[in-house]
NUNU-968616 format. One record per residue (C-alpha): residue in three letters; x, y, z. Coordinates in steps of 0.25 Angstrom, whole numbers. Layout:
+--------+-------+-------+-------+
: residu :    px :    py :    pz :
+--------+-------+-------+-------+
:    ALA :     X :     Y :     Z :
...
+--------+-------+-------+-------+
This chain:
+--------+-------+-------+-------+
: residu :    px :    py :    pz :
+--------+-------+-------+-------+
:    UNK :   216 :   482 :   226 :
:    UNK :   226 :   486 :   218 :
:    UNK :   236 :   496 :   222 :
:    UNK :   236 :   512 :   212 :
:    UNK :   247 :   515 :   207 :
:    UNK :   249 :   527 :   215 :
:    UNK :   248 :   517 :   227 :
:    UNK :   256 :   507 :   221 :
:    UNK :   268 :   518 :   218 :
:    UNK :   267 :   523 :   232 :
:    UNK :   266 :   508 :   239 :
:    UNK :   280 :   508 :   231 :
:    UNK :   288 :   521 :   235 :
:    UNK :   283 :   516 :   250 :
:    UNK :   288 :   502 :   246 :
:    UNK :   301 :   509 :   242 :
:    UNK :   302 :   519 :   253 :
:    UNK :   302 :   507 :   263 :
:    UNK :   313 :   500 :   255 :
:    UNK :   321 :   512 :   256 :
:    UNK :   320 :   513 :   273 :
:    UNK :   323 :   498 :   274 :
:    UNK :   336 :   499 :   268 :
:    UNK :   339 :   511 :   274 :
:    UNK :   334 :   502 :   288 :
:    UNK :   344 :   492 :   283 :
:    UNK :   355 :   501 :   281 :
:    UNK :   353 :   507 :   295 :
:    UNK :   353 :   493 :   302 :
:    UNK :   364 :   488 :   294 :
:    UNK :   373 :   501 :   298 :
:    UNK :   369 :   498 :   313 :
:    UNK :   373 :   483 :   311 :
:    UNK :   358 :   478 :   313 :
:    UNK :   361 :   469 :   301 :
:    UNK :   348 :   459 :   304 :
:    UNK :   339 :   472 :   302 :
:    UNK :   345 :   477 :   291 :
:    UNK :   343 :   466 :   283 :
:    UNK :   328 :   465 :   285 :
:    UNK :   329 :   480 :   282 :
:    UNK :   335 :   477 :   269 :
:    UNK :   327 :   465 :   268 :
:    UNK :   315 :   475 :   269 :
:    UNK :   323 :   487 :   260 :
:    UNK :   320 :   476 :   250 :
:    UNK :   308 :   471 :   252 :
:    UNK :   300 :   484 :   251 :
:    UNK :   307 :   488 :   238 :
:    UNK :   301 :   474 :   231 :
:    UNK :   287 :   476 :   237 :
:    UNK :   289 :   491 :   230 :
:    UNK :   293 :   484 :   216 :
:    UNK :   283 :   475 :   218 :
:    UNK :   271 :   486 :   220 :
:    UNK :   278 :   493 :   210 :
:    UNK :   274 :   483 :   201 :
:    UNK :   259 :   479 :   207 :
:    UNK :   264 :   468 :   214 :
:    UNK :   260 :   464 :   228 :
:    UNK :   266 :   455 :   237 :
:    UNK :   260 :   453 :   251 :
:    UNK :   271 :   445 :   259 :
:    UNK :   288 :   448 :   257 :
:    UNK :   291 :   433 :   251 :
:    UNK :   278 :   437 :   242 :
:    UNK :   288 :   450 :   239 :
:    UNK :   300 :   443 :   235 :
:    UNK :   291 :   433 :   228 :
:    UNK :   285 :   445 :   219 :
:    UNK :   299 :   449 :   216 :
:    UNK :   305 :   436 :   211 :
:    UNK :   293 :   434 :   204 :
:    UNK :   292 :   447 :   197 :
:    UNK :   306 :   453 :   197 :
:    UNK :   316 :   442 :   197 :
:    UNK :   311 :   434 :   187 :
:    UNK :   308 :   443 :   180 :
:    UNK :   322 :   448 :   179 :
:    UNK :   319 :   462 :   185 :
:    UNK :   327 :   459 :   198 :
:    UNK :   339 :   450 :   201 :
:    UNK :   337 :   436 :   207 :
:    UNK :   347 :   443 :   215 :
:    UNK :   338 :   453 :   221 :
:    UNK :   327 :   442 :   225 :
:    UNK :   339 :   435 :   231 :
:    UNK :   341 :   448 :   240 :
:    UNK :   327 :   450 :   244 :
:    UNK :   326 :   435 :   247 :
:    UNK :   340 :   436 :   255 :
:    UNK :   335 :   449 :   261 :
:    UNK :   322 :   443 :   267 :
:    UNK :   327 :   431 :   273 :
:    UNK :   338 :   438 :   281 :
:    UNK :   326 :   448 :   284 :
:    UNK :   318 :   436 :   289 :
:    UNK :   330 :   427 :   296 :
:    UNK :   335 :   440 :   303 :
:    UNK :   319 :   443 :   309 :
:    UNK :   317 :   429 :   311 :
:    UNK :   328 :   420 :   313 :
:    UNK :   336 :   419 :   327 :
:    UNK :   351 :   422 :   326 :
:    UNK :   350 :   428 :   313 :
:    UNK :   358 :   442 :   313 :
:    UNK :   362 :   449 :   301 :
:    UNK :   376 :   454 :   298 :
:    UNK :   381 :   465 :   291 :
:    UNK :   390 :   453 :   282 :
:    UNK :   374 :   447 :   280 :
:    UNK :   367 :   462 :   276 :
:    UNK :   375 :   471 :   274 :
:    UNK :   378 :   465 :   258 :
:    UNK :   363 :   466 :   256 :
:    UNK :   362 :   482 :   258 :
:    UNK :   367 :   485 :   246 :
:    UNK :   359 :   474 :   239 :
:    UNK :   346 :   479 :   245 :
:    UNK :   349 :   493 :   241 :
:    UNK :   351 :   488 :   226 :
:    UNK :   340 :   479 :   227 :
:    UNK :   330 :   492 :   233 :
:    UNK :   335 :   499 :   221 :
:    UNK :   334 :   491 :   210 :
:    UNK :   318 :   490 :   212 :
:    UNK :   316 :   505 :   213 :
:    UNK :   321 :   506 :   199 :
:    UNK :   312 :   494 :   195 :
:    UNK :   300 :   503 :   203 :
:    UNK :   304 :   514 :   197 :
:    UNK :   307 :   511 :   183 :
:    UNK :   292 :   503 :   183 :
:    UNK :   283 :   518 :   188 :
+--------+-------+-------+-------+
């Protein structure tokens, strides 16, 4: 069943909401130097800010490859958003996944801290695409 608009808008401020927390989770572990964390935090910061564009525009996407698969689809070919940005989200998700996953993997500040500033940028840019669609 389809969302309504009302749902779909508040699905999206909640979306956004969640994006928000996780970079400031990111920023917290990053100034504690839990750099592992704070890369799945900012992995996640981004994440939710593409499923909010995504709704935003009545799409749904049931898994996170599914997610970033939308966004290439959708977004970056069509021109909206950089092949940078899908670089980033891909970037972001494998050192989310290695980090949970993989023994011996710890993140460094050299490895995450470049990506703060990025995923900031990068949460931003597609609230002004939100936005400038309702």
């Amino acid at each position: 069943m389809p969302l309504t608009e009302e749902e779909r808008k508040a699905i999206v401020v909640y979306r956004l909401e969640k994006a928000d927390d996780a970079f400031i989770e990111a920023k917290d572990c990053a100034s504690m130097g839990h750099w592992t964390l704070a890369a799945s935090r900012l992995y996640y910061a981004a994440y939710y800010a593409s499923s909010a564009l995504l709704v935003s525009a009545g799409y749904t996407a049931k898994t996170h490859e599914g997610t970033i698969g939308m966004i290439g689809q959708n977004y970056i070919r069509a021109g909206i958003l950089e092949k940078e940005d899908g670089a980033l989200l891909a970037r972001l998700q494998n050192m989310r996944h290695t980090g949970d996953y993989d023994d011996f993997i710890d993140w460094t500040q050299e490895d995450v801290e470049p990506y703060i500033a990025k995923v900031e940028a990068y949460v931003e840019k597609l609230k002004r695409i939100i936005y400038k669609r309702d």
